[in-house]
Backbone bond lengths (Angstrom), bond angles and torsions (degrees), N, CA, C in turn:
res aa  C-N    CA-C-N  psi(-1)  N-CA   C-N-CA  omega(-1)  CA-C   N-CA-C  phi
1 X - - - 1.457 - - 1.531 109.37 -
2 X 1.253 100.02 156.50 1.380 106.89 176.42 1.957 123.78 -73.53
3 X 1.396 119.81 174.55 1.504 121.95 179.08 1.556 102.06 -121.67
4 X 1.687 98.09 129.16 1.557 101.92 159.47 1.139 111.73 -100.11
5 X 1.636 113.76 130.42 1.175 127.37 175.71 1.644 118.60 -90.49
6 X 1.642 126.45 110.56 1.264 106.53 174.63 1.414 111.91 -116.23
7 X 1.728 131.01 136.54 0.941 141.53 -142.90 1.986 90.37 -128.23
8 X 1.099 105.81 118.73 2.037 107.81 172.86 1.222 97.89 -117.91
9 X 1.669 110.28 106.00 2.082 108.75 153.26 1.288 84.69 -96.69
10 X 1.695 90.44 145.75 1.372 133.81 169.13 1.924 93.95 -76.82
11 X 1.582 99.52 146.17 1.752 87.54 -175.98 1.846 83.62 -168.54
12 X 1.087 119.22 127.06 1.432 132.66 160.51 1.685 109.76 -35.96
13 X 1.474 107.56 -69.17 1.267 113.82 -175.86 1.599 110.68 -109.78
14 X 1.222 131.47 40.07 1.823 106.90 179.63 1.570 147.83 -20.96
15 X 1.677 100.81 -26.36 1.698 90.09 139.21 1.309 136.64 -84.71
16 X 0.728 119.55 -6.51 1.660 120.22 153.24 1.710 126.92 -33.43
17 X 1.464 95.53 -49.63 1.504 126.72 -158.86 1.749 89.37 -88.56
18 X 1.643 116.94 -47.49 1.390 85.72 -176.06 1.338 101.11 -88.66
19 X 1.448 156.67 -3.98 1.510 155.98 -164.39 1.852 72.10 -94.84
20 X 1.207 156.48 -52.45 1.628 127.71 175.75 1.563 113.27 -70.29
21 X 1.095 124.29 -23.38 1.772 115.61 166.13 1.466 114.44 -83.84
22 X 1.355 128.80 -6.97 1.377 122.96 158.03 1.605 116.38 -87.32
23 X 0.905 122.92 -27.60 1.698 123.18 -172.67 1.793 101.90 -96.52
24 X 1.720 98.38 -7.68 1.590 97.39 163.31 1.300 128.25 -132.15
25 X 1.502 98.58 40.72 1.649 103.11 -154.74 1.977 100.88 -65.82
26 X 0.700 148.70 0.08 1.585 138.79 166.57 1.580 113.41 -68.01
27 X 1.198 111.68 -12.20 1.391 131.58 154.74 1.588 112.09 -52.01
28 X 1.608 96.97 -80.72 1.611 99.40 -175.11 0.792 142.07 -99.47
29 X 1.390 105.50 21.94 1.084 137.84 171.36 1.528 118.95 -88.29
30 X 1.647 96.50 -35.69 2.001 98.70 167.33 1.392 113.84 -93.57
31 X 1.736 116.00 0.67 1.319 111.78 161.48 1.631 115.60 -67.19
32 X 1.046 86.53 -39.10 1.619 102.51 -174.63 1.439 124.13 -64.39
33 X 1.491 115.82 -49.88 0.784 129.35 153.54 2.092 123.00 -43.64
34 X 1.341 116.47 -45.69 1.278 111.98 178.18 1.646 102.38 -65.79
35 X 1.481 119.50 -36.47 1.390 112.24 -165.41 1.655 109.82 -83.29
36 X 1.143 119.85 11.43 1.071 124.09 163.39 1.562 126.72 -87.26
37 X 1.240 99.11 -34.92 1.628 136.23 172.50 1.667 96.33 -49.73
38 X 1.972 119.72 -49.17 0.804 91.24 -167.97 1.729 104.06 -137.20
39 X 1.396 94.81 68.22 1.795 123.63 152.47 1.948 102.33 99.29
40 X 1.612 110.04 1.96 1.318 90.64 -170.52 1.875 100.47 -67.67
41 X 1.483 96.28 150.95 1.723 123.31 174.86 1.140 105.28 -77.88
42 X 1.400 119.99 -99.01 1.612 122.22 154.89 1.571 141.08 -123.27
43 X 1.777 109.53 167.67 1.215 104.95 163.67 1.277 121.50 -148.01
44 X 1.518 111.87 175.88 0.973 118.01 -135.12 1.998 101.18 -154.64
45 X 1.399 109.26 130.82 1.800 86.69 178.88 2.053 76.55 -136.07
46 X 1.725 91.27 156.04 1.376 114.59 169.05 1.419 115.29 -125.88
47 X 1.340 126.71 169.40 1.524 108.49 -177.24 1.910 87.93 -135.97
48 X 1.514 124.43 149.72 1.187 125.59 -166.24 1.547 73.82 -118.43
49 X 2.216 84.42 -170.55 1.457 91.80 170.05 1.916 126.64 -53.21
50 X 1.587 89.80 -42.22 1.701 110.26 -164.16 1.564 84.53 -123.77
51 X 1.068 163.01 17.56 1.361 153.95 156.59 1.120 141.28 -123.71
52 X 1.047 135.44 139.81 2.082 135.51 178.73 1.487 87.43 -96.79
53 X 1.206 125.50 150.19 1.542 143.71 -167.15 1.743 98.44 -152.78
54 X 1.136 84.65 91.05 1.873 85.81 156.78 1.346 124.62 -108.64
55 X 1.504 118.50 141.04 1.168 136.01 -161.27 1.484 102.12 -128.30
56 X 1.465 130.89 110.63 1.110 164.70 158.12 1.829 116.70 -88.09
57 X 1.470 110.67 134.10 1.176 112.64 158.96 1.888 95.71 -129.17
58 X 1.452 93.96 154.38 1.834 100.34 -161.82 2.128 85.18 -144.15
59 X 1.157 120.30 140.40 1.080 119.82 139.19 1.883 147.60 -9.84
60 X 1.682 92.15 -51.38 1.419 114.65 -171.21 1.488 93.57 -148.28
61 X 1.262 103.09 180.00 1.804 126.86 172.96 1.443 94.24 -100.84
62 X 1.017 150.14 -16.32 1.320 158.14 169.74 1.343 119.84 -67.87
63 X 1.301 108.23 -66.17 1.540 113.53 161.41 1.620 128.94 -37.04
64 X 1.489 95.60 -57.71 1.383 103.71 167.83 1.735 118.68 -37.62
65 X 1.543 104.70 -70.01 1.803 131.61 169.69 1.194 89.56 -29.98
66 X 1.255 132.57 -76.52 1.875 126.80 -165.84 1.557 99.07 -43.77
67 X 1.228 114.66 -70.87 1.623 120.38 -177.42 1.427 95.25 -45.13
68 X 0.661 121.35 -128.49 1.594 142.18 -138.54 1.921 104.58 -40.15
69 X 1.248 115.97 -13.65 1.335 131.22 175.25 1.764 102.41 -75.56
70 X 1.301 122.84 -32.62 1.898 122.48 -158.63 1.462 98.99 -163.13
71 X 1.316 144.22 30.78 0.856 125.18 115.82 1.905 161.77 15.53
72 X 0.977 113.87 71.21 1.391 98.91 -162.90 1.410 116.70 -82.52
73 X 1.253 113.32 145.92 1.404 118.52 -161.54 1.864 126.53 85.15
74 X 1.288 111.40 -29.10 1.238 138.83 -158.53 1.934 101.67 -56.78
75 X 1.526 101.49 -54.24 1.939 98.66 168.47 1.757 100.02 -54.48
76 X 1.174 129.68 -71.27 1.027 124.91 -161.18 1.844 110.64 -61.72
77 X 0.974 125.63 -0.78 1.669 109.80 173.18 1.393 100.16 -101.82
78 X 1.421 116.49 -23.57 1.636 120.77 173.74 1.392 116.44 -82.97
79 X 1.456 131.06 -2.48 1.174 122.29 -163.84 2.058 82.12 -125.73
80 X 1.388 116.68 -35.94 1.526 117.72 164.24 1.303 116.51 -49.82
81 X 1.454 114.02 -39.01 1.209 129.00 -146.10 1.690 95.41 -92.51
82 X 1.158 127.56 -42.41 1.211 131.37 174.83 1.780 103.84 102.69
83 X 1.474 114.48 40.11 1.204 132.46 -171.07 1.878 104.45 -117.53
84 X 1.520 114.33 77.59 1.441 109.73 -169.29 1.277 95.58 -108.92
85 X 1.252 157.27 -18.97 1.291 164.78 -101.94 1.542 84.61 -140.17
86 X 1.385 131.97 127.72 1.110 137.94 141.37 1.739 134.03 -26.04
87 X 1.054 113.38 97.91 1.783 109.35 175.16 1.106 111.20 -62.07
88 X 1.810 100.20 161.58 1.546 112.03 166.01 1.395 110.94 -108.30
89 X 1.353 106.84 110.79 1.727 113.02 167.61 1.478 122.41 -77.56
90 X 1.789 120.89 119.95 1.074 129.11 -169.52 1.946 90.80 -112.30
91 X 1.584 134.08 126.94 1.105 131.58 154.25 1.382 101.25 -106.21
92 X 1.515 111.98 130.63 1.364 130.00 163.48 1.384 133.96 -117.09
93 X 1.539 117.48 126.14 1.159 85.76 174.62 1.724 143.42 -99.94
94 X 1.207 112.88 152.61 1.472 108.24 -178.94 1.503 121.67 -61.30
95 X 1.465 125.65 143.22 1.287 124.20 176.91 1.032 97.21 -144.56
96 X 2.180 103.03 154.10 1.205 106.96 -174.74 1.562 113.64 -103.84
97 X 1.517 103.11 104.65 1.981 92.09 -179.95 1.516 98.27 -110.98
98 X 1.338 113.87 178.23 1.503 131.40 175.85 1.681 106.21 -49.53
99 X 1.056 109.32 144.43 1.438 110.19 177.10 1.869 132.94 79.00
100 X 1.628 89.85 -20.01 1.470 82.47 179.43 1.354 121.16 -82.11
101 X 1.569 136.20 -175.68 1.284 128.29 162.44 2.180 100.76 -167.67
102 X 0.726 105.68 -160.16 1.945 119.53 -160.37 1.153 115.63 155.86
103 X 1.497 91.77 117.60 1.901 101.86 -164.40 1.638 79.45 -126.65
């Protein structure tokens, strides 16, 4: 089975961060693009009161590590983005019981 990866920056304002990934989307858009390159399934970003929450599903915990380890572009949408604060990386894994599903 596959791993969901969930990633929480701490961020004063989190719309901020996505109103700078929309007016620069060729940014995250070639992030996105590389992590596809190497097996991510899907993603997904949320914005809290004080947090951006991204939600990733990846193949492996490995896959992920490549991504988010070398990345291109990745300082600059976090340092655009107004994301300097260290995240917390949660890998989980997926299981298949009765009832679930992810579209």
């Amino acid at each position: 089975m596959s791993v969901v990866v969930i990633v929480r920056f701490p961020s004063d304002d989190p719309s901020k961060a996505v109103e700078w990934a929309r007016a620069h989307a060729d940014v995250p858009e070639e992030i996105t693009a590389h992590a596809k390159t190497l097996g991510q399934i899907g993603h997904r970003i949320l914005i809290g009161e004080k947090e951006l929450v991204v939600i990733d599903e990846w193949p492996n915990e490995e896959s992920f590590n490549t991504f988010f380890s070398g990345a291109p572009r990745m300082g600059e949408f976090l340092s655009g983005a107004g994301l300097s604060s260290a995240p917390v990386v949660s890998v989980l894994q997926a299981v298949d019981a009765p009832g679930t599903f992810w579209t």
